[in-house]
C-alpha positions in Angstrom: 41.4 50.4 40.3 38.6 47.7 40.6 35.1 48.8 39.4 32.2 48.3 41.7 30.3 45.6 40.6 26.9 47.0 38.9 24.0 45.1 41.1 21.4 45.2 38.4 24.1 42.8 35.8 23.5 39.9 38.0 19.4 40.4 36.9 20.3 40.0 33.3 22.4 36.9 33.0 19.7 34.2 33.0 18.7 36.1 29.9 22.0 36.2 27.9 22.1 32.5 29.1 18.8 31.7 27.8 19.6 33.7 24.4 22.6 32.0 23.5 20.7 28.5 24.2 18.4 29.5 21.9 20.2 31.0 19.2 22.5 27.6 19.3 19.4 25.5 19.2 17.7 27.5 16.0 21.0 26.9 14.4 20.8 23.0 14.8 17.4 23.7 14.0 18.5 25.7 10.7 20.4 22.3 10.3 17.6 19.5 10.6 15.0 21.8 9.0 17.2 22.4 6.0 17.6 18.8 5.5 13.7 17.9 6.7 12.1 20.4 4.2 14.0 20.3 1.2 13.5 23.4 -1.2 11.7 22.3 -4.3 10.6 24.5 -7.3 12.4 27.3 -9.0 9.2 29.8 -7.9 11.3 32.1 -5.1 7.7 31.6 -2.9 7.9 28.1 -3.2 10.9 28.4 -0.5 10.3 27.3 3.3 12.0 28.9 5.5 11.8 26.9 9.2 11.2 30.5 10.8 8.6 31.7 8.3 5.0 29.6 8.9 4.3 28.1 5.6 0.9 29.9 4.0 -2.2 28.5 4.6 -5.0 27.5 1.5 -7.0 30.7 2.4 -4.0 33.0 2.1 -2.5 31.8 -1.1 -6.1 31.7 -2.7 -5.1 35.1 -4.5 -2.0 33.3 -6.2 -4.0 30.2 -6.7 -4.3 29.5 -10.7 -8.0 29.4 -11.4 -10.2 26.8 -12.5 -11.6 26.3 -16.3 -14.8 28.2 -16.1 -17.7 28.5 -18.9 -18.2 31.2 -21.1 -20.8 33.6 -20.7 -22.8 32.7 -22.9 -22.9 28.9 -21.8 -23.3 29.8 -18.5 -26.7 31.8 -19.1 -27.5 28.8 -21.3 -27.1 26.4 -18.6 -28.8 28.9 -15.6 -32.0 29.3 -18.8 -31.8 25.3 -18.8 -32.6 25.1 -14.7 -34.9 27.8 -14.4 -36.9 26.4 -17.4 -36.6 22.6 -15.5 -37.6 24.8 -12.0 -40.4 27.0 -13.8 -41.9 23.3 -15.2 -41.5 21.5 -11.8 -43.3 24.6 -10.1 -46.0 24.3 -12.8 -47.3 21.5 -11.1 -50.9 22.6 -9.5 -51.5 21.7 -6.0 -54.4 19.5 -6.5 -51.9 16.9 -7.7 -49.7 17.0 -4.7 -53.0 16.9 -2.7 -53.9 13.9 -4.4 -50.4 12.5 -4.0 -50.5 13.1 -0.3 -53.7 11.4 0.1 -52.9 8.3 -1.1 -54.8 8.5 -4.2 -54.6 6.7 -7.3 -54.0 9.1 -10.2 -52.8 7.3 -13.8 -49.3 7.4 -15.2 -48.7 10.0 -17.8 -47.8 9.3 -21.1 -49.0 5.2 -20.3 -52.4 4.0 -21.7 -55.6 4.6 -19.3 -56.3 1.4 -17.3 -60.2 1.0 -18.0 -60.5 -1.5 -14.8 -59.8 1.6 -12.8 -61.0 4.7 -14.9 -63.4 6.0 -17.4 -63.3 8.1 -19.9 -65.6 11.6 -18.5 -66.2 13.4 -22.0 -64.8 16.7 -23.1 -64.2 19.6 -20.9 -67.4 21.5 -19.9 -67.8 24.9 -21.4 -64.4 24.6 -22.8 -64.1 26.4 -26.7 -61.1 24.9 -27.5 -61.3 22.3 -30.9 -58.9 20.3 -29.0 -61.4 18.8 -26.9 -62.5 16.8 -29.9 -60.2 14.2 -29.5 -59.2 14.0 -25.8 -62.0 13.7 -22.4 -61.2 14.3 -19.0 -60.5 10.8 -16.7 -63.2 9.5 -13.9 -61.5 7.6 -11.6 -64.6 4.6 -10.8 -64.1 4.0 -7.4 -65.2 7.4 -6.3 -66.5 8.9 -9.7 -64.3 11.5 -8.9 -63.2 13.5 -12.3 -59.6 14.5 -12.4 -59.7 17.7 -13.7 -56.0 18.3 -14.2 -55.4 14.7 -16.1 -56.8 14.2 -19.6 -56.7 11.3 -22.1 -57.1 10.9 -25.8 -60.1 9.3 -27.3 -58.3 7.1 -29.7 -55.1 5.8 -28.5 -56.4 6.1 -24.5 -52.7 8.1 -23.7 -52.7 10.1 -20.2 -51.8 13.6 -20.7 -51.7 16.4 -18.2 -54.2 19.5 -18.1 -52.7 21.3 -15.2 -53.9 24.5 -14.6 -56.4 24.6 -17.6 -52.6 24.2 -19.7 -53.7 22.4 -23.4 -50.0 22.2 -24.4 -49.4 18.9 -23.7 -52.9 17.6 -25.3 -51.9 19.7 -28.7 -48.4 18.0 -29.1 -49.8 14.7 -28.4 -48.9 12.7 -31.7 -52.0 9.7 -31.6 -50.6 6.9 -33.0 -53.6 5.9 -34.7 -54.0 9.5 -36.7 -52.2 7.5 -40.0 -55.4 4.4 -39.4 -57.6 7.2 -39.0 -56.5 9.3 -41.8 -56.4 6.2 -44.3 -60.4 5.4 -42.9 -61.4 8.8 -43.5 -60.6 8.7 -47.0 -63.1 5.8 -47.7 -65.9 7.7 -48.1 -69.5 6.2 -48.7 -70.1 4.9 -52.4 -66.2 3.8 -52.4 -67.1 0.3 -50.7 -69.5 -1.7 -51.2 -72.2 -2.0 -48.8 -72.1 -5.8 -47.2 -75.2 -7.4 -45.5 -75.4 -8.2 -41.6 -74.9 -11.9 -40.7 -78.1 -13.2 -39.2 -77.1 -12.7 -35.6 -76.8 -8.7 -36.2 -79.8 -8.9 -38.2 -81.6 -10.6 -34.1 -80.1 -7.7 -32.9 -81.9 -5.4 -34.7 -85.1 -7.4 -34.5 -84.9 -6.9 -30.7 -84.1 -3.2 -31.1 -86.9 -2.2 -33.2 -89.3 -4.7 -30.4 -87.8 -2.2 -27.6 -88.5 0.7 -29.1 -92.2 0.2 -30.4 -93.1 -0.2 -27.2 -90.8 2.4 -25.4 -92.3 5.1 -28.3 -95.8 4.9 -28.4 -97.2 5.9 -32.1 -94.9 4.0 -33.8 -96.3 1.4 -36.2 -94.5 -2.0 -37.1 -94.5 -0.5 -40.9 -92.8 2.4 -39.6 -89.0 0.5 -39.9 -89.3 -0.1 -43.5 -90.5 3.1 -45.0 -88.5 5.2 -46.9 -87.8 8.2 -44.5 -86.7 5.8 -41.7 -84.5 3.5 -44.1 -82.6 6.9 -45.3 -82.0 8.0 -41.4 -80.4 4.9 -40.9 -78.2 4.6 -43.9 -77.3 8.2 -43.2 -75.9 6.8 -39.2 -74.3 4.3 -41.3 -72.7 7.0 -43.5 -71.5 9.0 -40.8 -70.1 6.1 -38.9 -67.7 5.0 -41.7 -66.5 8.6 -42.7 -65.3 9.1 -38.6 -64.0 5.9 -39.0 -64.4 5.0 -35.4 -67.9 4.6 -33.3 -69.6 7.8 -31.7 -71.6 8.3 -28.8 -74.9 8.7 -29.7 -76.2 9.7 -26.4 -73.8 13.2 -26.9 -74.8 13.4 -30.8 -78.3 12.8 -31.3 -80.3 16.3 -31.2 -82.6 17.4 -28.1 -86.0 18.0 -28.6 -86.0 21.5 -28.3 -83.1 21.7 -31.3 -85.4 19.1 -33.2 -88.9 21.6 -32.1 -86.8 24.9 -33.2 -85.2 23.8 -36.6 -88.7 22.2 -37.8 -89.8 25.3 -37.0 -87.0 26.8 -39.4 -88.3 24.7 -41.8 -92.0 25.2 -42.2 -91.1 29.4 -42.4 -88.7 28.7 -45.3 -91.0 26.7 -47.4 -93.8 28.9 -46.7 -91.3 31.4 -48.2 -90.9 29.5 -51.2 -94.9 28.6 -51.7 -95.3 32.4 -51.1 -93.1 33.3 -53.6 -94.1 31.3 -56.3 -97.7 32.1 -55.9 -96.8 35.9 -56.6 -94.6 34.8 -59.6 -97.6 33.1 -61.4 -99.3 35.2 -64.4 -103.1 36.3 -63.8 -105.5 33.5 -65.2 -106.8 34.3 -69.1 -110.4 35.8 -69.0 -112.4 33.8 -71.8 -115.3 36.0 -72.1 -115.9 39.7 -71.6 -119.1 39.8 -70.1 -120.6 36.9 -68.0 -123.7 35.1 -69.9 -126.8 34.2 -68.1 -127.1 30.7 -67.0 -130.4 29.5 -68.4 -131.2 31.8 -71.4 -127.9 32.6 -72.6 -127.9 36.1 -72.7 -125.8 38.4 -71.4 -126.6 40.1 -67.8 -127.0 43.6 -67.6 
């Protein structure tokens, strides 16, 4: 009895064909594979097989041993480190980037002031701070501008910044002449003995005292060698060897009206002290107890 032949069979055989290609050729495959990927590693997922796609970086991040890391502790030390470097960088005020963008001349920090280029400006004004004793603000000479956010010390002539009215820098400054100036500042007056001026100091003084006669009128030529104008200048002379150093005498000497007011001060207290002393003085003896008449001697009635 013969079967009728099924039409639909006929449809299928290119596929059974094609499958049994196939599953031949992935067993040669299995074959070349086998011997082209060797397995290496005891680690079962260290094993390649040619039908599974080997894992990418990103999926085998999660088995990935991970890297040596800082403790906590140093790692807040290191993020304090930056943000302290970033919060000093950002302290910078924008006058000196203005200044850098312009093309200006500003001097190096921490160097010594170049006095071709700049001056020393004097202390800050209005400024209460002490510090201000030893360090003036910088003029730059070629426009007289004053840099108000540089600063340089009076003795050694090292920059320093003053950035946003910041004194920091200017008290941590170690001058290296404070161990000269310490050593001169113990040699008070009286300790050394007082030398005389070599004859060209002594023309310079001739010529000073010329100038000022006839600059101050009033003056007489007798007026240099009296006693009150010989004790003002040893007194300068005093002063200048206790600082150690020269001082500007333009920024020291009194005005008139502190001069006008303290005189002032002066006359009330020793009209003070005459007062007093006149009320502490006994009454004057009286000799006799009635008053006798002039030309005959006898008493008045």
């Amino acid at each position: 009895m013969t079967v009728p032949a099924d039409p639909s069979a006929d449809e299928y055989k290119p596929y059974a064909s094609n499958t049994s290609n196939s599953a031949s050729s992935s067993s040669k495959d299995d074959i070349d594979v086998g011997c082209a990927f060797p397995v290496s590693g005891d680690d079962p997922e260290e094993v390649l097989h040619p039908l599974v796609p080997p894992m990418n970086h990103s999926a085998r991040s999660s088995k990935t041993p991970k890297s040596k890391t800082f403790p906590e502790k140093r790692r807040k030390s290191l993020v304090s480190t930056g943000e302290h470097t970033n919060r000093k960088i950002r302290k910078l005020s924008s006058s000196c980037f203005d200044t850098a963008r312009q093309g200006r001349s500003i001097p190096q920090m921490g160097q010594a002031l170049d006095l071709l280029s700049y001056a020393l400006a004097g202390p800050k004004p209005k400024s209460k701070s002490r510090v201000w004793e030893d360090f003036s603000l910088v003029k730059r000479k070629c426009d007289d501008e004053i840099l108000d956010d540089i600063a340089a010390c009076n003795h050694c002539l090292v920059v320093v910044s003053h950035i946003d009215s910041n004194t920091s820098s200017m008290i941590r400054h170690q001058c290296k002449l404070d161990h000269e100036k310490s050593i001169k500042m113990t040699q008070f007056p009286g300790v050394l003995k007082p030398t005389v001026l070599p004859d060209e100091q002594k023309q310079l003084l001739v010529e000073a005292c010329v100038k000022l006669s006839s600059a101050i009128p009033g003056i007489g030529f007798c007026t240099y060698r009296s006693d009150a104008m010989l004790e003002f200048v040893q007194m300068i002379i005093d002063i200048t060897t206790k600082l150690g150093r020269p001082w500007c005498a333009a920024k020291s000497i009194p005005s008139d009206t502190t001069i006008s007011r303290r005189c002032k001060e002066v006359a009330e207290d020793r009209r003070e002290q005459i007062k007093m002393r006149i009320e502490q003085q006994l009454p004057p003896y009286q000799v006799l107890a009635r008053p006798v008449g002039i030309h005959k001697g006898l008493p008045i009635r």
